[in-house]
N, C-alpha and C positions, 0 to 999 in steps of 0.2 A: 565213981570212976570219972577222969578224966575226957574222955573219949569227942565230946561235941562241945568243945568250946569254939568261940568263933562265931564270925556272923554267919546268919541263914542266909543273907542277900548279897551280893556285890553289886555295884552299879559303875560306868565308865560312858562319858560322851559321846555322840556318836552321829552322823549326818549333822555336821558342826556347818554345811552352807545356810546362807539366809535363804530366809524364804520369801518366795518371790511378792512382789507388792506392786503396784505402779507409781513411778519416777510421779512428780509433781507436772502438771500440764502447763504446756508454754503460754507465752505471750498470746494474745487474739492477735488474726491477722489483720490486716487492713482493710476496710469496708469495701466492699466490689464495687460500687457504686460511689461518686462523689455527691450529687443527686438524688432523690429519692430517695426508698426504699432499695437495701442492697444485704449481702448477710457478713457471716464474718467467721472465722471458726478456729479452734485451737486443738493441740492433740496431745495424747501422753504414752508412754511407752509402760512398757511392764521390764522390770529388773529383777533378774535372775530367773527369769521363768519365760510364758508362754500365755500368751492372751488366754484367758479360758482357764484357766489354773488356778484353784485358791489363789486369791489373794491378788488375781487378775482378771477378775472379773469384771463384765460392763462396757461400754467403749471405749476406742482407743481416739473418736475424735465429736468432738460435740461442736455443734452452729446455734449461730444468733442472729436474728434480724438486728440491722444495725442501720445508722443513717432516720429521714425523718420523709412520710411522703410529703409534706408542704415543704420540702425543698425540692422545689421543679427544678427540671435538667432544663440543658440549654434546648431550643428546639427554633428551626426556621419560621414564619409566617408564610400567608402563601403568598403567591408572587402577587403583585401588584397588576394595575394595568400598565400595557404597552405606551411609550409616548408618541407624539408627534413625529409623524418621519420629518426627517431632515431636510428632505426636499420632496417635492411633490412626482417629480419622473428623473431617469437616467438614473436609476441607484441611489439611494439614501441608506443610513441608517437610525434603527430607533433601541431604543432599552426600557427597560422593566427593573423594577426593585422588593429586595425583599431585606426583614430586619431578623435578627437573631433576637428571639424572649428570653431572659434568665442567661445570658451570656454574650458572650463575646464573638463575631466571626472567626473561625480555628480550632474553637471551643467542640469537645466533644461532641456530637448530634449539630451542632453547626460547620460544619465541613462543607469549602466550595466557595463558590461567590457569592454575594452579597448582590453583583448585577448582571443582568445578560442582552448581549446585545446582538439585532437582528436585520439583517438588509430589508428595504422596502423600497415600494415602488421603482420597483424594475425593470416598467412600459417609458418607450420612449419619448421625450417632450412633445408636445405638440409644435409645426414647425408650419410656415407658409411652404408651398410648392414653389417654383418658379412661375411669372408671369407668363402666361400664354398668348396667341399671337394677336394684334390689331386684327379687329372686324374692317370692311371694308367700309373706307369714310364715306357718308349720309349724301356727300354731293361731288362732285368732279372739280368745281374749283370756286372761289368767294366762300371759302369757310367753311368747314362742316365737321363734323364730331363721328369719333371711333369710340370703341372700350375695346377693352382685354381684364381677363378672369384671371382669378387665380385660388387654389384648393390649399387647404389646412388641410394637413397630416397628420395623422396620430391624435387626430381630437375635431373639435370645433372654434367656430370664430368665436372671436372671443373670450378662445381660453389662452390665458398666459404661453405667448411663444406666436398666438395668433388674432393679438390685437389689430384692429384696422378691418380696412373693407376690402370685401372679395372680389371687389370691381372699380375699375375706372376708368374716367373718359379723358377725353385729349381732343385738341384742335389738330385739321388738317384740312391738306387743300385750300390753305387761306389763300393762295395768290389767287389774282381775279381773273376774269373767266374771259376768254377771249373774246373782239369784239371791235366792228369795223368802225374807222376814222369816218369823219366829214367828208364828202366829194369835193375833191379839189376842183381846180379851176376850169373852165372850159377850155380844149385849145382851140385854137388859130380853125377857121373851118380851110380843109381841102382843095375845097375850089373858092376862087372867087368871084364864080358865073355857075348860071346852072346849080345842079347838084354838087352835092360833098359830103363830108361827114367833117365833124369833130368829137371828141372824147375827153370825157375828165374821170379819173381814179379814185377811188379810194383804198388802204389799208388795213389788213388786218390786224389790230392791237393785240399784242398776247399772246397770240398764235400764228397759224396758218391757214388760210385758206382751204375753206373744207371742216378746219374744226368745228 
């Protein structure tokens, strides 16, 4: 008999999509770091499917240390000392410095100035007072000698602003000192018999009678 000819099997295609894989991974990105030690990292996708799915399996992003530690970052030193003020009193200024290592000022980790600058001495100069008054001169008249003082402010003698002496003397009362002339002459006597008087004068030079 005829009855089973024919194949036992058929077969026909079927879930004809691809099966999922992951895309090829990019490029690495750029190092984080220009300096030093920094990392770097790149990612890949999965097509046709779903992270975790045959043929998706593993990560979807892998890192690398990238860069070298003997390439030191820029980095400031520390400041310096302060200089000279400017001026000694009445406000000055002074500065300080510092240098950028392994870079440039502007340069990453170097941000800022390079100098700083700072008011000083800010107490006022030292200065003479004014001259105070004549002592009363040593004699009345034929010469004789006074002083008068005088005070430094804001310091002492001899500090800049208060050179010179804190004292000084002076001539006064030079004119000379009063004082009577010669007797002038006799006069004529009063009578020229008997009693009388005559008189002769003298002047007071300089003064007045009594002085």
């Amino acid at each position: 008999m005829d009855g089973c000819i024919g194949p036992s099997n058929q077969n026909e295609t079927c879930n004809t999509m691809n099966c999922p894989s992951w895309n090829a991974w990019t490029s690495w990105s750029a190092c984080s770091t220009t300096c030093g030690e920094g990392v770097r990292s790149h990612t890949r996708t999965c097509s046709m499917g779903t992270v975790g799915q045959a043929g998706c399996q593993g990560p979807t992003r892998q890192q690398e240390t990238c860069g070298r530690i003997t390439d030191l970052c820029p980095t400031w030193t520390q400041w310096g000392p302060w200089d000279q003020c400017s001026v000694s009193c009445n406000g000055g200024n002074r500065a300080r410095r510092r240098a950028c290592m392994n870079g440039s000022p502007g340069d990453i980790g170097c941000e800022g100035s390079a100098t700083m600058n700072q008011p000083c001495n800010l107490h006022t100069c030292p200065s003479w007072n004014n001259w105070g008054s004549w002592t009363t001169c040593t004699v009345t008249c034929n010469g004789g000698q006074h002083t008068r003082s005088r005070t430094c402010a804001n310091g002492n003698v001899n500090d800049d602003g208060c050179i010179g002496l804190p004292q000084e003397t002076g001539d006064c009362n030079t004119q000379a000192c009063p004082r009577w002339s010669d007797w002038g002459g006799w006069s004529p006597c009063s009578e020229t018999c008997g009693t009388g008087i005559h008189t002769h004068s003298r002047t007071c030079i300089g003064g007045t009678v009594n002085d």
